[in-house]
C-alpha positions as CSV (number, residue, x, y, z in Angstrom):
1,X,56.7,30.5,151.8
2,X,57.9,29.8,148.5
3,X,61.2,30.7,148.0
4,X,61.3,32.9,144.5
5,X,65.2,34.0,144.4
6,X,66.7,33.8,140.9
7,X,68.9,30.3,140.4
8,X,71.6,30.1,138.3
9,X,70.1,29.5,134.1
10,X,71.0,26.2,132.6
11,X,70.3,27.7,129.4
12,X,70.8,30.8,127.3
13,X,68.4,33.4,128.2
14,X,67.9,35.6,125.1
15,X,67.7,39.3,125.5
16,X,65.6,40.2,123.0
17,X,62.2,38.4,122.3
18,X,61.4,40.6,119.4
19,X,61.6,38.5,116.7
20,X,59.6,35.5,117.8
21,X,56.1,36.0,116.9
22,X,54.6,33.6,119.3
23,X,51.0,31.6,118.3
24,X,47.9,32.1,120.3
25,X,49.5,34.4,122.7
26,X,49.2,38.0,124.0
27,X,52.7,38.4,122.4
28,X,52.8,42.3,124.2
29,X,52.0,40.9,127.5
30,X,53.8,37.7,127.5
31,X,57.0,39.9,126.3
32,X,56.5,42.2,129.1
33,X,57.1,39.0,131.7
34,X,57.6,36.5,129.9
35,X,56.7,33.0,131.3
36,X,60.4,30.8,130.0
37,X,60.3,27.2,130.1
38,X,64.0,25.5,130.2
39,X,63.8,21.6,130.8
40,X,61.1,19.3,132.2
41,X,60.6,16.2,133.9
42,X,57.3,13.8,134.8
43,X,55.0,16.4,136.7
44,X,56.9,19.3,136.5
45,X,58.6,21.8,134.0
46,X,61.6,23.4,135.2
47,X,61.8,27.6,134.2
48,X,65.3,29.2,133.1
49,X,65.6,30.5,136.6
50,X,65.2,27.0,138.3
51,X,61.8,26.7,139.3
52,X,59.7,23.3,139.4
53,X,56.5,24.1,138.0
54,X,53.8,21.9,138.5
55,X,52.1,20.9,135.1
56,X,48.4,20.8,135.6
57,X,48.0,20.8,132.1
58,X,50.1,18.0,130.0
59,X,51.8,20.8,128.4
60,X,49.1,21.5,126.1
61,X,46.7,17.9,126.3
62,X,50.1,16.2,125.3
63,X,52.4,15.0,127.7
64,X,50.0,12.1,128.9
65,X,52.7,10.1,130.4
66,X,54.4,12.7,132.0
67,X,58.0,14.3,131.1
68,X,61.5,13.2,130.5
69,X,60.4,9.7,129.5
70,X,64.0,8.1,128.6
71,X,62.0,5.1,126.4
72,X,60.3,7.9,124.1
73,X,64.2,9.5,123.7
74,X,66.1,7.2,123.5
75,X,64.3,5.4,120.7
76,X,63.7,9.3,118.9
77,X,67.8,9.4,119.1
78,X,68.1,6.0,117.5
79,X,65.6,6.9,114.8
80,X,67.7,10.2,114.3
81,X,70.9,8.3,114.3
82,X,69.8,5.7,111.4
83,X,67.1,6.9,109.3
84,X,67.0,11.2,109.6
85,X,64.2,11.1,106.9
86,X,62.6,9.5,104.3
87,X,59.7,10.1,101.4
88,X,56.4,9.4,102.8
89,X,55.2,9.6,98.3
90,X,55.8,6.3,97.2
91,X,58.3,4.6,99.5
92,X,57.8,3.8,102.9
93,X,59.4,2.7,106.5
94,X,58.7,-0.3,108.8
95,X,58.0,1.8,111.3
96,X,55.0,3.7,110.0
97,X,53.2,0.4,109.2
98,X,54.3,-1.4,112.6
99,X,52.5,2.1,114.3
100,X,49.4,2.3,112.2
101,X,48.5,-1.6,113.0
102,X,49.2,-0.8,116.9
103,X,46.8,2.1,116.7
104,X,43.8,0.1,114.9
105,X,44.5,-2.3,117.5
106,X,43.2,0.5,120.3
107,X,40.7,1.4,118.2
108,X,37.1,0.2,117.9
109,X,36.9,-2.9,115.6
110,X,36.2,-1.4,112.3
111,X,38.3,1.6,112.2
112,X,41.3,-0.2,110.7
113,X,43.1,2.1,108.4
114,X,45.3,5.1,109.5
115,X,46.8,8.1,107.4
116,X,49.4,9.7,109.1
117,X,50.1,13.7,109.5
118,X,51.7,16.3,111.8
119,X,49.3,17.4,113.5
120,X,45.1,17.8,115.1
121,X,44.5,20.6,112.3
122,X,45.8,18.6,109.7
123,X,43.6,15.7,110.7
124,X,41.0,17.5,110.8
125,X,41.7,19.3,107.2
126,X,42.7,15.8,106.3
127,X,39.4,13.5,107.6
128,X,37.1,16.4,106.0
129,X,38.8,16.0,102.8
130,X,38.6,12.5,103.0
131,X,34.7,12.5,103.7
132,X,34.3,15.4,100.4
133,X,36.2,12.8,98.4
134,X,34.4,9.3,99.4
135,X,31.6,10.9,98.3
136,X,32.8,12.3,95.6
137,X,33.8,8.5,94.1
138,X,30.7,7.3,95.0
139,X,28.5,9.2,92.7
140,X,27.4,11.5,94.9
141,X,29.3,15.0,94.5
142,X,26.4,17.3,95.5
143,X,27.2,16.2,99.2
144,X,29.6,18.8,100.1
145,X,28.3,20.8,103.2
146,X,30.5,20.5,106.4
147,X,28.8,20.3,109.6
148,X,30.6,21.5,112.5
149,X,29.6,22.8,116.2
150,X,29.2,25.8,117.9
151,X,32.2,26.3,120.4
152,X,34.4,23.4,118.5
153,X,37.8,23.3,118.0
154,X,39.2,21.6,115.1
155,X,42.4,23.5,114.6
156,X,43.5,25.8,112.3
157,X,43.6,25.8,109.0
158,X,41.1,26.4,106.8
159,X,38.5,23.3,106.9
160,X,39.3,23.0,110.5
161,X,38.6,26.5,111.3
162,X,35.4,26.7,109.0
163,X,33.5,23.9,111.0
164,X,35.1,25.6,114.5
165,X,32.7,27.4,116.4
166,X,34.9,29.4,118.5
167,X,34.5,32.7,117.7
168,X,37.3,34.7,118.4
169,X,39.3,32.0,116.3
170,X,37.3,33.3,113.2
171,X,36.1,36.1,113.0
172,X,39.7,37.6,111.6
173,X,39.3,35.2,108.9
174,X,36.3,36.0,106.6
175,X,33.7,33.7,105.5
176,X,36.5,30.7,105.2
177,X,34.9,28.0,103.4
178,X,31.8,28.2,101.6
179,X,29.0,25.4,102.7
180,X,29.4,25.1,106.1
181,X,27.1,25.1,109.4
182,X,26.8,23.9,113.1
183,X,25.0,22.7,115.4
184,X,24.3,24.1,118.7
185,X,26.6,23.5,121.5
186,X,25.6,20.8,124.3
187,X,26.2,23.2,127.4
188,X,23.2,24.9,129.2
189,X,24.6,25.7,132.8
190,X,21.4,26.7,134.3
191,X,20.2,22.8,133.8
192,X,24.5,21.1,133.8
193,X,25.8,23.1,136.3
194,X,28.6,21.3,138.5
195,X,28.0,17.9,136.7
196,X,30.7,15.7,137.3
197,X,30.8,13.0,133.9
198,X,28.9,13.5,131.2
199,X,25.8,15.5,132.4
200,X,22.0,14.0,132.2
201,X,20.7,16.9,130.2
202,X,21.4,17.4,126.8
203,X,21.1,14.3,124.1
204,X,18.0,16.5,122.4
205,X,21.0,18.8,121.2
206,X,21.8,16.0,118.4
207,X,18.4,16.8,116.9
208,X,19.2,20.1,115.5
209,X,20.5,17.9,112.9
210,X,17.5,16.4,111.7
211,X,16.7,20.5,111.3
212,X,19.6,21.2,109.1
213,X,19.3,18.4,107.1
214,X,15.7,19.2,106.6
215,X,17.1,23.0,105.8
216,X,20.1,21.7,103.2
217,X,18.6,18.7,102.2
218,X,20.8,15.6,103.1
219,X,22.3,15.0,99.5
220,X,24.2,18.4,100.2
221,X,26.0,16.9,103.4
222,X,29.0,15.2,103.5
223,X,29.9,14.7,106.7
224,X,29.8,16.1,110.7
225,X,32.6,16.6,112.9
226,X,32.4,16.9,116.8
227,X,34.9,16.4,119.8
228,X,33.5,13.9,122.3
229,X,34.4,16.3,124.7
230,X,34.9,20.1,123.6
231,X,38.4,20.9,125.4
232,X,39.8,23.8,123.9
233,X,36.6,26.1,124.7
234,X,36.7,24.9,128.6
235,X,35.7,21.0,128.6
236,X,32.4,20.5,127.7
237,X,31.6,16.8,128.1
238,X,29.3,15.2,125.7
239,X,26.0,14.6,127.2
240,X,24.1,11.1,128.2
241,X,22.8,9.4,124.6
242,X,24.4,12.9,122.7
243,X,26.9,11.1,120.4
244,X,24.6,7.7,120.0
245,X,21.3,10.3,118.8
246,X,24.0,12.3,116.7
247,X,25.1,8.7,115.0
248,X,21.5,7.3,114.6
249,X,20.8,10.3,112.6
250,X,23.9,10.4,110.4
251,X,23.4,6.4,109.3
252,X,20.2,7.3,108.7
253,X,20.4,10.5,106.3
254,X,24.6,8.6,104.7
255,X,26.0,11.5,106.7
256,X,29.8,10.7,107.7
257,X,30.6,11.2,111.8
258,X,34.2,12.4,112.8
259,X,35.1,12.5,116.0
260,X,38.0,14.4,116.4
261,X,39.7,13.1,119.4
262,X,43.0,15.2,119.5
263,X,42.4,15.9,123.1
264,X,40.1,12.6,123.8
265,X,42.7,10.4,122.5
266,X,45.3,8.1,124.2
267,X,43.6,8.0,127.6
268,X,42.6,11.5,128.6
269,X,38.3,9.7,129.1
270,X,40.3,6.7,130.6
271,X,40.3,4.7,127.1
272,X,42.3,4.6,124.4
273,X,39.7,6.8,122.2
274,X,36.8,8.1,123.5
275,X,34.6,6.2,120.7
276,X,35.0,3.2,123.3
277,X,33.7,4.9,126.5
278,X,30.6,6.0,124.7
279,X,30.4,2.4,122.5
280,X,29.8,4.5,119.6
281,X,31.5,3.8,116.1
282,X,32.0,6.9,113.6
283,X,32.9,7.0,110.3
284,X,36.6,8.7,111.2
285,X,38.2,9.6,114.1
286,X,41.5,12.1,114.4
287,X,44.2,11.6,116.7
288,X,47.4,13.7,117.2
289,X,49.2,15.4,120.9
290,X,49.2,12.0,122.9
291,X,50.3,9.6,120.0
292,X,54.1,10.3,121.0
293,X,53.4,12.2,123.9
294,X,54.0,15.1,122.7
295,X,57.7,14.6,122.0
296,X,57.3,15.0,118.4
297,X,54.4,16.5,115.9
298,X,52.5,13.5,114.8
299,X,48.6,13.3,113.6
300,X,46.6,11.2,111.9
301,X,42.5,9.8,111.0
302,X,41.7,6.2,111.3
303,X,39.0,5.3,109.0
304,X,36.6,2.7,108.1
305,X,37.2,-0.4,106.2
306,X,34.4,0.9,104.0
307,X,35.5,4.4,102.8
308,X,39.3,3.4,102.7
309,X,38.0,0.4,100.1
310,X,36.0,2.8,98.2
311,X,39.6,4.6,97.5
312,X,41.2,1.4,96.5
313,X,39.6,0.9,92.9
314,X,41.0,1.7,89.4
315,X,44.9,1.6,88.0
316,X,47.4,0.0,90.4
317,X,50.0,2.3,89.3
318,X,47.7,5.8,89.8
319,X,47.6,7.6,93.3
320,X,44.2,6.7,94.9
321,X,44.0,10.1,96.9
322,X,45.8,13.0,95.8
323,X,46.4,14.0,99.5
324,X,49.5,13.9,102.0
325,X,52.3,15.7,104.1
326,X,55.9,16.0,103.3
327,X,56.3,14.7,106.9
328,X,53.8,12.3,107.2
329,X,54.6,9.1,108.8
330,X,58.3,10.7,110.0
331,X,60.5,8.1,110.9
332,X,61.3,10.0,114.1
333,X,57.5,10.9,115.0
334,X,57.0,7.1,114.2
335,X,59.7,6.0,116.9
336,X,58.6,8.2,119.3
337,X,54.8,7.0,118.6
338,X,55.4,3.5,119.1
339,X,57.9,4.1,122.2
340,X,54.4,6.4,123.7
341,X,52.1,3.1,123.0
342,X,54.6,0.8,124.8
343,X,55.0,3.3,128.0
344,X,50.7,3.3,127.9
345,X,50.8,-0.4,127.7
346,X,53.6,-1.1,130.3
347,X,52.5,1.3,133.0
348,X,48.9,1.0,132.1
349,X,48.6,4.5,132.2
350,X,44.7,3.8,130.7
351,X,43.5,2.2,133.0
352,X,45.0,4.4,135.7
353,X,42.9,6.9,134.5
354,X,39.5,5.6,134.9
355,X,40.6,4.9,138.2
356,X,41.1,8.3,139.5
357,X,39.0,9.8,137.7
358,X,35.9,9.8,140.5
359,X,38.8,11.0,143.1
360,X,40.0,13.8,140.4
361,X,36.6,14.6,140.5
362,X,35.8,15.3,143.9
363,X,38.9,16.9,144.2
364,X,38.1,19.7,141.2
365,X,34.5,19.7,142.9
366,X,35.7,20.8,146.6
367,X,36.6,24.0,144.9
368,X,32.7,24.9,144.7
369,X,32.0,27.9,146.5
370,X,35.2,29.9,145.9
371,X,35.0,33.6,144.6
372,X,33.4,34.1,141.0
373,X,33.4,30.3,140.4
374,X,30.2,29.6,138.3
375,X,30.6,26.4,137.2
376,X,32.8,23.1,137.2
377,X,32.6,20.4,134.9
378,X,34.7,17.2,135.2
379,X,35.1,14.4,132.8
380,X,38.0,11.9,132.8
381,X,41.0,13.4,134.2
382,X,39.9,16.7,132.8
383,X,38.1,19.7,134.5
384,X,36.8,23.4,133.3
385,X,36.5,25.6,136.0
386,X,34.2,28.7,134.7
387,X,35.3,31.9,136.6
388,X,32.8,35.1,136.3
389,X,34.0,37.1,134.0
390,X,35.1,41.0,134.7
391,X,33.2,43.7,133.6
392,X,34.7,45.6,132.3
393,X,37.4,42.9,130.5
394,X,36.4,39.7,129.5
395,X,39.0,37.3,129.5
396,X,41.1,39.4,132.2
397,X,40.4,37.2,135.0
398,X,41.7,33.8,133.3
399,X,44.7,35.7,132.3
400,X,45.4,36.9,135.7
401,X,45.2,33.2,136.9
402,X,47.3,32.0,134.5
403,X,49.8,34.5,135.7
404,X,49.2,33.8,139.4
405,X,49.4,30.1,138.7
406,X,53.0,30.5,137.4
407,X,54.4,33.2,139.0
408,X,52.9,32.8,142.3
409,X,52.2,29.4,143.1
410,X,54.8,27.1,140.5
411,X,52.1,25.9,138.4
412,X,51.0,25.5,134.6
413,X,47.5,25.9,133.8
414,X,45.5,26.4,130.9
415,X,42.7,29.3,130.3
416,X,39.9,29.6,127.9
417,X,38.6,33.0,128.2
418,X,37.7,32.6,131.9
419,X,37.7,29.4,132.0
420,X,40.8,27.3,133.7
421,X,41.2,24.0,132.3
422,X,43.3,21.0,134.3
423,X,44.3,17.8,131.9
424,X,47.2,17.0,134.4
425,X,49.5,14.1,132.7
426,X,47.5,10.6,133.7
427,X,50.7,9.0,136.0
428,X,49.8,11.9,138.7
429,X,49.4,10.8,142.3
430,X,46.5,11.6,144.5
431,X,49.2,13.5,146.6
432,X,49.7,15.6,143.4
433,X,45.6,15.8,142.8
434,X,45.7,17.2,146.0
435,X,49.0,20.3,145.4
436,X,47.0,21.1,142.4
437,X,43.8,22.0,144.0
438,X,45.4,23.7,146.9
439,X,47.4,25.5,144.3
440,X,44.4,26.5,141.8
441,X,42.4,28.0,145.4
442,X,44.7,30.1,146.0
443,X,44.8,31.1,142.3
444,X,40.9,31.2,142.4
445,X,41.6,33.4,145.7
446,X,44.3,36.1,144.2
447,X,42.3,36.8,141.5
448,X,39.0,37.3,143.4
């Protein structure tokens, strides 16, 4: 049995949680037991009353390479030591230049220019106002519908949450920006159900855009944006031929294709980017959580040689695009960024992932048959487990597994509604593949 006596705190406990009004959290609830965090190291977080928790969840699709990496501290405390800060506007820092070659050099030949922010919603905000101003400079303004996906996640501020297409993240918001639509999400469980990889059916979803451009016209669109795999609504895996169809038809209409591979990125697919396991090129591609691992905010959109050289005309002296973070490129997000990409490389952390992704898989899938499991879908060393929903409280049964997970069994998981989603970090051992699922059983079991 699992022995849940109090330990002594390592760190001050406040006594009143009032004041912090936490993001995308059932601040009432969480208050009521709150669910404390105090250290972490490589599988495991530690909680203010000593418990190892098990992270089945890289923090939050971060933490590929684990916790407590000294490499990625040590060289953030150096970079704090001898260069705080500096202006990203006009002056720059070795360090942002050494990172931004290292990333074009993971990513698919062509995509060979990086601008750097803090975060997956600004990439987003910033690829989608990169695509509105290529365009633009091109002589053709009129394209300036956003395409974006039902049941994507693209973050959250305004462009990303306009081409979103998860409800609840909206519908607080008003209409957002003008000139926006989506196409229909790739999931159909009565014809995907249990599908470990990408599943068979499903490219025909990438014609609903010959539709809308038959609807809008194509010299109103600038550009569409899709996740390779849809995490944040409970990993929906691209189908077979679904991104190729979906590129065919925006070369053919001069559509732009992001991919936003905030969660995709930095090995979660076994690749560096996603774009590489399905050998298709987009226009843009956003990165952000795994670039330092998540030890510091850091985002950014690699683009193509073409639209970055469309930017690089008139006056030498006059900003090309009027566009950028007072922390882009920070000098300690850029240490911690490169010390990430050598930890990857070193431990070929990568690689490791492809490998174990068929035995990740069979592990997620021996939890078929359980109570109120509808579905499971596994892709990479990623897996959505769809739990039937309550009756009367939709939402309530994830929650309660969460809850179970850490209170009861010493393990992080994250929820999507019903849905439990495992991205454990990539260095995990088939040992720890193996505690997990025993773990999320019981979960599945207490919650029955």
């Amino acid at each position: 049995m699992l022995d849940k006596s109090a330990r002594p705190s390592n760190v001050n406990v406040p006594n009143d949680l009032a004041a912090h009004w936490m993001p995308f959290t059932a601040n009432r609830a969480f208050k009521k037991a709150p669910r404390l965090l105090a250290g972490a190291k490589d599988m495991h977080y530690i909680t203010v009353d000593g418990r190892k928790i098990i992270d089945a969840a890289s923090g939050m699709w971060c933490t590929n390479a684990g916790h407590g990496r000294t490499q990625i501290s040590a060289a953030i405390a150096k970079s704090a030591e001898t260069l705080d800060y500096a202006p990203p506007f006009q002056f720059g820092i070795p360090q942002a230049f050494e990172l931004a070659s290292r990333i074009a050099e993971l990513a698919p030949d062509g995509l060979d220019h990086v601008f750097f922010c803090n975060s997956g919603s600004e990439a987003a905000d910033t690829a989608l106002k990169i695509a509105l101003a290529y365009h633009q400079i091109n002589g053709q303004g009129s394209r300036t519908r956003l395409i974006g996906r039902v049941r994507g996640y693209h973050g959250v501020g305004f462009g990303g949450t306009s081409v979103g297409g998860i409800v609840n993240n909206r519908k607080l918001f008003g209409t957002l920006l003008s000139g926006v639509d989506h196409l229909p999400a790739t999931y159909d469980r009565e014809k995907q159900a249990f599908t470990k990889g990408e599943p068979d059916y499903g490219a025909h979803f990438a014609d609903e855009l010959e539709n809308l451009v038959a609807l809008h016209g194509a010299n109103t669109i600038a550009a569409v944006i899709v996740e390779p795999m849809a995490g944040s609504t409970g990993v929906l895996p691209a189908p077979k031929g679904y991104l190729k169809r979906l590129r065919e038809i925006t070369q053919k209409h001069g559509i732009l294709l992001i991919f936003d591979e905030v969660i995709t990125g930095y090995g979660r697919l076994g690749y560096a980017f996603a774009a590489e396991r399905y050998g298709v090129l987009p226009d843009m591609l956003t990165f952000a959580k795994g670039i330092t691992n998540g030890a510091a905010p850091m985002g950014g959109v690699l683009v193509r040689d073409t639209i970055h050289d469309a930017f690089m005309t008139g006056p030498e002296h006059m900003v090309e695009f009027t566009h950028g973070y007072t922390y882009s490129a920070h000098p300690i997000a850029c240490a911690a960024g490169l010390a990430t990409l050598d930890v990857y490389r070193d431990e070929k952390l990568f690689e490791r992932a492809r490998a174990l992704e068929p035995k990740f898989a069979d592990a997620v899938m021996s939890l078929k048959g359980l109570p109120n499991v509808a579905d499971i879908r596994t892709v990479g060393l990623t897996a959505g487990i769809d739990l039937a929903p309550r009756a009367d409280a939709v939402g309530k049964r994830g929650y309660d597994a969460m809850c179970s997970a850490f209170f009861d069994n010493d393990m992080m998981l994250r929820i999507a509604g019903d849905t439990l989603a495992l991205t454990p970090p990539l260095i995990i051992s088939e040992d720890q593949i193996g505690e997990i699922m025993d773990k999320v059983g019981k979960v599945i079991r207490a919650v029955a």
